[in-house]
C-alpha positions in Angstrom: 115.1 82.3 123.1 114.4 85.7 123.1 112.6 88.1 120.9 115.7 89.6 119.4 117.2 86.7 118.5 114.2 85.2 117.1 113.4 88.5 115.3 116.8 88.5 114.0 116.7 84.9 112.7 113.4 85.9 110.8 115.2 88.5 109.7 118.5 86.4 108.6 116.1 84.0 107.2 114.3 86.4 104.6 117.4 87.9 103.3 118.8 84.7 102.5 116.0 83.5 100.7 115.7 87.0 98.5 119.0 86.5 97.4 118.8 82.8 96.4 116.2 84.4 94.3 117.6 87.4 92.9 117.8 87.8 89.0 121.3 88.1 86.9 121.9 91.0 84.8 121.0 89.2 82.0 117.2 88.6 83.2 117.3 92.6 84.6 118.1 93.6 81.1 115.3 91.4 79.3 112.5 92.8 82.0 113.4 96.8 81.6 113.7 96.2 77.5 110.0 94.2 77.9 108.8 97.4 80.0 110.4 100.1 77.8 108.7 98.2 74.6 105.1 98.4 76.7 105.6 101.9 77.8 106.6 102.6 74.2 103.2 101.3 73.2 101.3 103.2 75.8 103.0 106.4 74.9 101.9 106.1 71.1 98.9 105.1 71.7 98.0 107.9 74.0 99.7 110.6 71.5 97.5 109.0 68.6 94.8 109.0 71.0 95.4 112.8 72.0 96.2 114.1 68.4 92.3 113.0 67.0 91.1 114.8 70.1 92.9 118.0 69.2 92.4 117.3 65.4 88.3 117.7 66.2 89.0 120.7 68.6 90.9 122.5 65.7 88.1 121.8 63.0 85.7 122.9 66.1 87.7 126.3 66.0 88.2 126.5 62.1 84.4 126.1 62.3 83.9 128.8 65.2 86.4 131.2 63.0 84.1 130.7 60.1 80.9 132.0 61.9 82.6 134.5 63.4 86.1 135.6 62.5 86.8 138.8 64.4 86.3 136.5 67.9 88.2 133.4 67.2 91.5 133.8 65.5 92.4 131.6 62.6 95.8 130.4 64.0 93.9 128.8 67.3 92.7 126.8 64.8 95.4 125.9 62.8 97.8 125.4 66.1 95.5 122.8 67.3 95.4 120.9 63.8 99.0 121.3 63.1 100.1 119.5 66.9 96.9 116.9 66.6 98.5 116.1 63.1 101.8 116.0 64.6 100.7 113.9 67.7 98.8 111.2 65.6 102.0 111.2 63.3 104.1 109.8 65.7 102.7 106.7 65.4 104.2 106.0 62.3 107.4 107.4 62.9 108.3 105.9 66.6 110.2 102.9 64.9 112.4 104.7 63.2 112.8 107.0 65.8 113.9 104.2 68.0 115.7 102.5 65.8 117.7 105.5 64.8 118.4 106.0 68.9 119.3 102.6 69.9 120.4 100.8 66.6 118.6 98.9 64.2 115.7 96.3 65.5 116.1 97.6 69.1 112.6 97.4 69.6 111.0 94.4 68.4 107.3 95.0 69.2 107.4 98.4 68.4 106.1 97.5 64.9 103.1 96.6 65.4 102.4 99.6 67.2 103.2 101.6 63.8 100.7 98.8 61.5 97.6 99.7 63.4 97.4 103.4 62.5 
């Protein structure tokens, strides 16, 4: 035999076996549902995460404003605490968000997201 043919029959040979393998809709559906409930968690995690940071860095400016208000204006700080507030807020407010979106009890696991804040 030559190399062709033997490359091609490797070849032939692999496909075959990936399809034998290959998932139904059904299973396709399950595993992007499973990852859209993790990144769901990421994502509100990281805003909480992200609103405390901006939270301090507001009270950081409210406190700079204080010691000197004609350099820092007041509404740097208040910005900053406002979106931090906002950010951190969306952890108890993604559920209903989604469920809203995609129907009632779409995601499952999304709950316990909302509990620990």
């Amino acid at each position: 035999m030559n190399i062709k043919t033997k490359l091609s029959a490797v070849i032939l040979t692999a496909i075959a076996t990936t399809i034998s393998f290959g998932a139904g809709v059904g299973e396709l559906a399950q595993g992007w549902g499973e990852t859209a409930t993790a990144l769901q968690v990421l994502l509100v995690i990281g805003a909480a995460l992200v609103g405390l940071a901006m939270m301090a860095a507001g009270g950081m400016q409210l406190k700079k404003h204080g010691e000197n208000p004609q350099q820092v204006p007041l509404n740097k700080g208040l910005i900053f605490l406002a979106s931090g507030a906002l950010l951190f807020g969306l952890s108890a407010t993604s559920t209903t968000m989604l469920d809203t979106i995609f129907g009632t009890g779409a995601a499952e696991g999304s709950t316990d997201v909302s509990s620990e804040f």
